[in-house]
KOLGUFI-851993 format. One record per atom (N, C-alpha, C): residue number from 1; residue in three letters; x, y, z. Coordinates in steps of 0.02 Angstrom, whole numbers. Example, Ala and Ser with C-alpha at 12.3 -4.5 7.8 and 13.67 -1.06 7.14 Angstrom:
REM residues 2
+-----+------+--------+--------+--------+
! pos ! code !      u !      v !      w !
+-----+------+--------+--------+--------+
!   1 !  ALA !    660 !   -284 !    390 !
!   1 !  ALA !    615 !   -225 !    390 !
!   1 !  ALA !    660 !   -165 !    390 !
!   2 !  SER !    642 !   -112 !    354 !
!   2 !  SER !    684 !    -53 !    357 !
!   2 !  SER !    645 !      2 !    394 !
+-----+------+--------+--------+--------+
END
This chain:
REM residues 112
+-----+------+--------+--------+--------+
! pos ! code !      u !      v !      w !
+-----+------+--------+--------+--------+
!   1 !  UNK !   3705 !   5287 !   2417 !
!   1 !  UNK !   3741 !   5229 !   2440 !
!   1 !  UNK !   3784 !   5250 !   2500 !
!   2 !  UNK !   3773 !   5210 !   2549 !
!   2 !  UNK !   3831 !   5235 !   2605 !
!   2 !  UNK !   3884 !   5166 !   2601 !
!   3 !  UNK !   3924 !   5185 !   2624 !
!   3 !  UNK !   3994 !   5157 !   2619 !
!   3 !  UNK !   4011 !   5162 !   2686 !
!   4 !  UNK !   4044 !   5091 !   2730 !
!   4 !  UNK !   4069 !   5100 !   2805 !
!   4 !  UNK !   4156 !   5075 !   2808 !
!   5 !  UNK !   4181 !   5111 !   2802 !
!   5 !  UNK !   4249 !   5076 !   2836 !
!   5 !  UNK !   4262 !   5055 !   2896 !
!   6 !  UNK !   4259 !   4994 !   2900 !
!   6 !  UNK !   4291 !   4980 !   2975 !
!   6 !  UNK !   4331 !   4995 !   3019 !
!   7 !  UNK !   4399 !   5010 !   2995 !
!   7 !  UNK !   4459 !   5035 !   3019 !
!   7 !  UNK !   4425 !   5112 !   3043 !
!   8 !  UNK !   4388 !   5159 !   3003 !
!   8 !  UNK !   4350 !   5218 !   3028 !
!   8 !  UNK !   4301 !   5216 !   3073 !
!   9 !  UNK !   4286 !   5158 !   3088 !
!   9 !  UNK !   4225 !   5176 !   3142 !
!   9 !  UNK !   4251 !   5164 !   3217 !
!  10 !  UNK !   4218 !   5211 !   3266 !
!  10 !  UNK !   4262 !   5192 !   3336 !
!  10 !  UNK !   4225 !   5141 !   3353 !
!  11 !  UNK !   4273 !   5142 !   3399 !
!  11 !  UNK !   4257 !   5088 !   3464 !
!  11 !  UNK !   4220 !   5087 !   3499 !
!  12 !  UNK !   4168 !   5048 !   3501 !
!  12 !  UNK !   4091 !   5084 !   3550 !
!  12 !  UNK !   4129 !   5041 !   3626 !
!  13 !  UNK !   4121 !   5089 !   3675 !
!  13 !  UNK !   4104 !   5081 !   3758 !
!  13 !  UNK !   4044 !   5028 !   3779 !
!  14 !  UNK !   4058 !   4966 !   3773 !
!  14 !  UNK !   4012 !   4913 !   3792 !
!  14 !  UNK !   4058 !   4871 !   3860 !
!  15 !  UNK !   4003 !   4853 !   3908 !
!  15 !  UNK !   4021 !   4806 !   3946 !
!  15 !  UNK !   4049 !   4748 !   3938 !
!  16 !  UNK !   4084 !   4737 !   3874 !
!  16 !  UNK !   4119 !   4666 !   3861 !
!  16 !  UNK !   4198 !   4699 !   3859 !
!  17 !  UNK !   4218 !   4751 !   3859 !
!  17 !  UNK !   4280 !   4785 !   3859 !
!  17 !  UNK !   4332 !   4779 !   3787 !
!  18 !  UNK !   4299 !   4750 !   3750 !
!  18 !  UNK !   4342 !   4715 !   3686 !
!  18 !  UNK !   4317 !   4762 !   3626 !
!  19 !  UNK !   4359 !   4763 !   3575 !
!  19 !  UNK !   4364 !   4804 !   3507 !
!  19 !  UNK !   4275 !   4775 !   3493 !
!  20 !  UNK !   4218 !   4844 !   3475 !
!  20 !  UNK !   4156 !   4841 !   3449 !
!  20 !  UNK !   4136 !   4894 !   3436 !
!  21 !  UNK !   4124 !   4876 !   3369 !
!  21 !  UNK !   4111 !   4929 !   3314 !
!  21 !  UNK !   4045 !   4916 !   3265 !
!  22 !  UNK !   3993 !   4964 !   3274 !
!  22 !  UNK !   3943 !   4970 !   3271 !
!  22 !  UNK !   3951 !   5001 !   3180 !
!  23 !  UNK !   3946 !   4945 !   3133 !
!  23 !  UNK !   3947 !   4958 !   3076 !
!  23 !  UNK !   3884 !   4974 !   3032 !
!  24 !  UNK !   3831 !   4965 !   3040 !
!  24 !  UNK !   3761 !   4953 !   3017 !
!  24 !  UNK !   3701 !   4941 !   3082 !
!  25 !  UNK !   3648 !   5022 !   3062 !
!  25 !  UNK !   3605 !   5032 !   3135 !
!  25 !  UNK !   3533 !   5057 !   3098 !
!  26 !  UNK !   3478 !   5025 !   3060 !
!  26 !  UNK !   3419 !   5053 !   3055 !
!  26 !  UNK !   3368 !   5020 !   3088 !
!  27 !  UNK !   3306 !   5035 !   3070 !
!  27 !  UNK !   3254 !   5018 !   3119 !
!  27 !  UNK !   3252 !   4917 !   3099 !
!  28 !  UNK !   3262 !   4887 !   3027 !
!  28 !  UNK !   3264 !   4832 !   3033 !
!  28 !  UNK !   3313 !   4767 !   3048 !
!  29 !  UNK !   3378 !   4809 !   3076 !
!  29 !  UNK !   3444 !   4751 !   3084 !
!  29 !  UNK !   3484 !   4815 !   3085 !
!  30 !  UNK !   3527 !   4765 !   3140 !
!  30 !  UNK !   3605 !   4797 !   3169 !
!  30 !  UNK !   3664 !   4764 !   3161 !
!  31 !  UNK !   3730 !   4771 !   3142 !
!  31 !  UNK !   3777 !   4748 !   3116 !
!  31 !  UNK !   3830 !   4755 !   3151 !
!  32 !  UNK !   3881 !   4744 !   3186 !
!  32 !  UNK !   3909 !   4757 !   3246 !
!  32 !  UNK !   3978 !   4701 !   3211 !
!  33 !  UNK !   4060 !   4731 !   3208 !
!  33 !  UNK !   4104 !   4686 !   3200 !
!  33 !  UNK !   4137 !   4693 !   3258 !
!  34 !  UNK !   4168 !   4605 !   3290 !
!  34 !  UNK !   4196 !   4608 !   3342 !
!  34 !  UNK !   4259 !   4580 !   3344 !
!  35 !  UNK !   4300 !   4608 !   3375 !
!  35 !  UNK !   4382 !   4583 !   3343 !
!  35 !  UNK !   4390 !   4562 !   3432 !
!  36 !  UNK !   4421 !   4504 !   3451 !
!  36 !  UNK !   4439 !   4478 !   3506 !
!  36 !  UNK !   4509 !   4447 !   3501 !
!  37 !  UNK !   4546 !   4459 !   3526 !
!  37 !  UNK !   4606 !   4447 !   3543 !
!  37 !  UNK !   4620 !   4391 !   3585 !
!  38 !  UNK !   4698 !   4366 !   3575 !
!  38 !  UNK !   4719 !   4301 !   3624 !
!  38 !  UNK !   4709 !   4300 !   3673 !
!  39 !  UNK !   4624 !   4257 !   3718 !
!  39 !  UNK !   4629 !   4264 !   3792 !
!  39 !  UNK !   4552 !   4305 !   3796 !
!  40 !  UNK !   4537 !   4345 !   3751 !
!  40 !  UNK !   4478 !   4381 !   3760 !
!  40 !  UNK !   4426 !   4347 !   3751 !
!  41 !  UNK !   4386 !   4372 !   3773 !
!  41 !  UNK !   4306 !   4343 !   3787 !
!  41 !  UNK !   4229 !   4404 !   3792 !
!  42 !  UNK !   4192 !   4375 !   3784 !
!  42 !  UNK !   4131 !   4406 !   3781 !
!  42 !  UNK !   4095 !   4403 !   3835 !
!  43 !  UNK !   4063 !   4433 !   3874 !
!  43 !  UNK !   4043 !   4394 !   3946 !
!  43 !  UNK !   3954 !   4369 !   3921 !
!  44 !  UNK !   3936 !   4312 !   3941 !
!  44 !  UNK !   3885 !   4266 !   3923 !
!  44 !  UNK !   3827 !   4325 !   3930 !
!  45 !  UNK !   3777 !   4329 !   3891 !
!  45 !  UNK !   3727 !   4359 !   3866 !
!  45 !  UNK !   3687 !   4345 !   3844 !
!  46 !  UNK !   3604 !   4389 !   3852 !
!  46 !  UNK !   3555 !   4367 !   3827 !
!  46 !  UNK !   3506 !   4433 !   3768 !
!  47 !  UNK !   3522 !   4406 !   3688 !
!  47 !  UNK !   3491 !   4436 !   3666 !
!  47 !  UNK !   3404 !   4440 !   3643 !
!  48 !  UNK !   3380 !   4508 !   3641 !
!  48 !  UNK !   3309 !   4511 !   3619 !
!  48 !  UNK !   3275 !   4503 !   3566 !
!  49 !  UNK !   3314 !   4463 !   3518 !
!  49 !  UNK !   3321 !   4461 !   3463 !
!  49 !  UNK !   3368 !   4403 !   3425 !
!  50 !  UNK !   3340 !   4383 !   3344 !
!  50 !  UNK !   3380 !   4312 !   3328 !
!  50 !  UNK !   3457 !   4345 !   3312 !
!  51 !  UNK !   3485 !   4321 !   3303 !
!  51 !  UNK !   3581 !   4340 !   3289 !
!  51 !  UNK !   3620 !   4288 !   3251 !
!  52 !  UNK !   3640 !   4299 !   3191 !
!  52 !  UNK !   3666 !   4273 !   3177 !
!  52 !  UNK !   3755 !   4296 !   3186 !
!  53 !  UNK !   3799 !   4254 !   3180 !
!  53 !  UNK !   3876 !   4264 !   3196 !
!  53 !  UNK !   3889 !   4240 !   3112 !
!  54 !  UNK !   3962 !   4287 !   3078 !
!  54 !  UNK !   3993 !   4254 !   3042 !
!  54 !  UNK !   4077 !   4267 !   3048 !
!  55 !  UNK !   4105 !   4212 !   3054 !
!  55 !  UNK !   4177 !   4254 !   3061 !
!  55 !  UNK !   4209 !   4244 !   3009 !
!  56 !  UNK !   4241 !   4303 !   3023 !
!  56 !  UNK !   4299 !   4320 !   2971 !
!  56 !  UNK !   4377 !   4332 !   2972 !
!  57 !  UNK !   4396 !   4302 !   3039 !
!  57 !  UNK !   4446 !   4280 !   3049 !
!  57 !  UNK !   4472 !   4243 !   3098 !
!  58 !  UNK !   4527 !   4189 !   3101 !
!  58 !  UNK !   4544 !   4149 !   3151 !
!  58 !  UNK !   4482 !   4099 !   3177 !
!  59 !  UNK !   4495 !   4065 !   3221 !
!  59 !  UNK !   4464 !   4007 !   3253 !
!  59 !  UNK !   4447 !   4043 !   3332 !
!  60 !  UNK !   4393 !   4045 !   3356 !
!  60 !  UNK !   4341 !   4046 !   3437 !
!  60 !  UNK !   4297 !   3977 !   3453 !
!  61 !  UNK !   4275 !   4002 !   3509 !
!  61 !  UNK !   4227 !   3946 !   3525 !
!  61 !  UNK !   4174 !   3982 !   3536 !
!  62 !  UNK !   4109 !   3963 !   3525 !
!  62 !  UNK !   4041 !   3994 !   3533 !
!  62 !  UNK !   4019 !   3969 !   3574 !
!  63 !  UNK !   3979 !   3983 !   3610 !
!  63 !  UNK !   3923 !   3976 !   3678 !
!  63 !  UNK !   3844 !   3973 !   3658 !
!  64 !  UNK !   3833 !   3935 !   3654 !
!  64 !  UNK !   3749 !   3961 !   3631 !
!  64 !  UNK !   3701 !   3911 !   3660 !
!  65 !  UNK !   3670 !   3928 !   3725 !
!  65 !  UNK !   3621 !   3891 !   3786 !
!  65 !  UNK !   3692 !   3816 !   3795 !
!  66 !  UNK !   3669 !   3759 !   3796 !
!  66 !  UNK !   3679 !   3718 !   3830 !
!  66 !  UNK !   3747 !   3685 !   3766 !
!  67 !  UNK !   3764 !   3725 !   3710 !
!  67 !  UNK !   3818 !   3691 !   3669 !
!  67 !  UNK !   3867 !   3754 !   3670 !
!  68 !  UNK !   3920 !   3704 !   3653 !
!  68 !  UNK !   3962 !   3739 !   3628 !
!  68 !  UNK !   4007 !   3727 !   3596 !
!  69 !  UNK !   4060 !   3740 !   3549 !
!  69 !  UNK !   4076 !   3729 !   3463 !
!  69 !  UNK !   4136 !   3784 !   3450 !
!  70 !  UNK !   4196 !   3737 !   3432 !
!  70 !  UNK !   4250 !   3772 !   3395 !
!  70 !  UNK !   4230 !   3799 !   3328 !
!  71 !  UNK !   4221 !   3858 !   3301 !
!  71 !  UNK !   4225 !   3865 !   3232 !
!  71 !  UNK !   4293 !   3909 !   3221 !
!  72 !  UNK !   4282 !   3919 !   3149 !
!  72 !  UNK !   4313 !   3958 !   3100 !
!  72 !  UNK !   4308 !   3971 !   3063 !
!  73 !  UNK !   4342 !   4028 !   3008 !
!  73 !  UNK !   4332 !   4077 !   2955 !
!  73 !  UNK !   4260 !   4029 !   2914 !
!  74 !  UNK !   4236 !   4087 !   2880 !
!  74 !  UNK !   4198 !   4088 !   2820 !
!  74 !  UNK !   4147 !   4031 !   2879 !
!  75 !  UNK !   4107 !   4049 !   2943 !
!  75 !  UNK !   4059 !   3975 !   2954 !
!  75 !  UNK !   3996 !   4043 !   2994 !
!  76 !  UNK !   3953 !   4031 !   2980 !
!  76 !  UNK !   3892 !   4067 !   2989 !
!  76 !  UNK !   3843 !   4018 !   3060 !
!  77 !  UNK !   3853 !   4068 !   3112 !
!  77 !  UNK !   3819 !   4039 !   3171 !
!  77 !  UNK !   3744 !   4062 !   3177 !
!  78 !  UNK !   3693 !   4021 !   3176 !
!  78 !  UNK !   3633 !   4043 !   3203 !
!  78 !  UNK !   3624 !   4048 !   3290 !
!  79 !  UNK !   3602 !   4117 !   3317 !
!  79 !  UNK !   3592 !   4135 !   3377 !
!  79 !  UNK !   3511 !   4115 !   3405 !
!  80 !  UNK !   3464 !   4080 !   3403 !
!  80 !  UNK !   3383 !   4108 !   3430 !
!  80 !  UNK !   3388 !   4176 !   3474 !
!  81 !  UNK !   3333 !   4189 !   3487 !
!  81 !  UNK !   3327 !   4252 !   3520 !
!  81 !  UNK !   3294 !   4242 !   3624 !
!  82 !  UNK !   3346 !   4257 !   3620 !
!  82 !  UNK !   3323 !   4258 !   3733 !
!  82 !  UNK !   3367 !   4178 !   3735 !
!  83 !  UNK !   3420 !   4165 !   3704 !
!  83 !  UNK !   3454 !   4112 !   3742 !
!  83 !  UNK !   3544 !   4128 !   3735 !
!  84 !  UNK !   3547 !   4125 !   3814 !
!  84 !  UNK !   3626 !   4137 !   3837 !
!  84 !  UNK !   3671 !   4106 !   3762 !
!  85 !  UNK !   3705 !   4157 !   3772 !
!  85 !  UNK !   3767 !   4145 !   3713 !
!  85 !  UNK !   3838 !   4187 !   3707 !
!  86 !  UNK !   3885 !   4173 !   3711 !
!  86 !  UNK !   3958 !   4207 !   3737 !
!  86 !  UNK !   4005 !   4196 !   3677 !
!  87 !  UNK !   4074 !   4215 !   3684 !
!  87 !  UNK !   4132 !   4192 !   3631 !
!  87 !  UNK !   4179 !   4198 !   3660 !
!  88 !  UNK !   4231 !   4142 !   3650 !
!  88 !  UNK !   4293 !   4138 !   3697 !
!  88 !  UNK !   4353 !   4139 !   3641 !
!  89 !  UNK !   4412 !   4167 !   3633 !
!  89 !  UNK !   4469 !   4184 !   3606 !
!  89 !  UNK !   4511 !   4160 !   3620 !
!  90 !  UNK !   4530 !   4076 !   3631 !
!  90 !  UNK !   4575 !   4035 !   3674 !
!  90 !  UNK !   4640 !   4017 !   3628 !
!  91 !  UNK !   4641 !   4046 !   3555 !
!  91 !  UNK !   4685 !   4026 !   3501 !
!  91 !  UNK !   4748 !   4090 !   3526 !
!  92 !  UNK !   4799 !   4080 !   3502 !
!  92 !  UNK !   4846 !   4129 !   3503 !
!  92 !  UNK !   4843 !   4173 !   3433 !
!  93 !  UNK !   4798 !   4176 !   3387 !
!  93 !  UNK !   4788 !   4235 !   3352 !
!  93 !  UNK !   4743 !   4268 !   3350 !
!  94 !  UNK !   4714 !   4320 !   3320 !
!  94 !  UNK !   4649 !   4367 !   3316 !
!  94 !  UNK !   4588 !   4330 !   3283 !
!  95 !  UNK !   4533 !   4352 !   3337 !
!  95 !  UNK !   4452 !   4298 !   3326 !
!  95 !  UNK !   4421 !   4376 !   3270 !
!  96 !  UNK !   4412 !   4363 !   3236 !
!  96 !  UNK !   4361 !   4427 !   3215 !
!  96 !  UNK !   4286 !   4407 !   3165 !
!  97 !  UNK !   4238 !   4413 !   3212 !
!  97 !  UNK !   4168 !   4407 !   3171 !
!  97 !  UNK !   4146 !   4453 !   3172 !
!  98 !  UNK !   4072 !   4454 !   3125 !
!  98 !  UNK !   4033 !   4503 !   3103 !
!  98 !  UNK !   3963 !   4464 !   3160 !
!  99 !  UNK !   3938 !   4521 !   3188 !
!  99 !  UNK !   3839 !   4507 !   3246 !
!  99 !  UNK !   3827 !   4534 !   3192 !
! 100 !  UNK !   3753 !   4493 !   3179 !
! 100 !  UNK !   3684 !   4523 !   3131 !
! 100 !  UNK !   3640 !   4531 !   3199 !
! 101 !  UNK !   3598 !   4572 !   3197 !
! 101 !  UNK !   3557 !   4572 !   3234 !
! 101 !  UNK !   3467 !   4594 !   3210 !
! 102 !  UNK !   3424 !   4517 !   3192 !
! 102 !  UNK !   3362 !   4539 !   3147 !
! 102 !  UNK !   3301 !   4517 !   3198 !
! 103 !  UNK !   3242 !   4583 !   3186 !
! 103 !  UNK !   3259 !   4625 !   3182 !
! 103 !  UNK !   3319 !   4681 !   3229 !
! 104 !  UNK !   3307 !   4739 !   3202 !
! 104 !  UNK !   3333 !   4773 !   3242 !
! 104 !  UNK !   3315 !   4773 !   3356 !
! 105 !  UNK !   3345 !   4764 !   3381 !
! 105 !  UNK !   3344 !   4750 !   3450 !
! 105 !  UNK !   3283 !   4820 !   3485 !
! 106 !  UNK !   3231 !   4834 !   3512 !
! 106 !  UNK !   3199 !   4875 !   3544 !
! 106 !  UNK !   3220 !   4886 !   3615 !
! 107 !  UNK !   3256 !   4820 !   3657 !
! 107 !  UNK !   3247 !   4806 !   3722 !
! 107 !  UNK !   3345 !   4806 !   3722 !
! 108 !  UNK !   3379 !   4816 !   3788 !
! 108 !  UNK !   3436 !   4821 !   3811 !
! 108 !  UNK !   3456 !   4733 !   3820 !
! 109 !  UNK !   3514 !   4712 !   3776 !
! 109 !  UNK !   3548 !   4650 !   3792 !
! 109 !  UNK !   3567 !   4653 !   3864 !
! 110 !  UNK !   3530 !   4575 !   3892 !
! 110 !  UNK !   3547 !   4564 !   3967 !
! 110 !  UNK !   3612 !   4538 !   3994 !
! 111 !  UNK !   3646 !   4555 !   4011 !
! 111 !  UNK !   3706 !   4512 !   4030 !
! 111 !  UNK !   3680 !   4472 !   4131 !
! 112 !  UNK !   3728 !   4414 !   4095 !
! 112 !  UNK !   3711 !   4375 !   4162 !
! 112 !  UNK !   3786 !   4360 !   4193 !
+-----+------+--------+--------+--------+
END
């Protein structure tokens, strides 16, 4: 059994500049928690792969192709795969969700 603490895992160096932490990585799905702060944002992106979002704390807005949608805690976002999708942090407290990523990604997320 492996066991991940969050608070233990670093901070991965990604082009979105914001707290990402690479919690869960095998060949069939990737798990990635993202903590965004008052004001922070994700810069709009295109994954190779379906994604689901679930957060687990505070209220964001999601981006996903041509919508876009206030959620909050405990609400499970479906991503398709190859359509622009971002997250904006416009609340004055901490946004924090969990990326699924199924399967696991082969190809480099495009940023636009």
């Amino acid at each position: 059994m492996d066991i991940v603490q969050m608070e233990n895992t670093p901070v991965a160096d990604t082009p979105h500049k914001v707290d990402v932490r690479k919690l869960y990585d095998t060949e069939n799905a990737t798990t990635v928690h993202i903590t965004l702060q008052p004001g922070e944002s994700l810069k709009k992106h295109i994954t190779p792969v379906d994604v689901f979002f679930y957060v687990l704390e505070g209220t964001g807005i999601v981006e996903i192709g041509d919508e876009k949608k206030e959620v909050g805690k405990d609400t499970l976002i479906d991503s398709p795969a190859r359509i622009p999708h971002c997250w904006y942090n416009e609340s004055e407290n901490v946004l924090r969700f969990l990326v699924v990523k199924v399967p696991r990604p082969t190809t480099e997320t495009k940023l636009l």
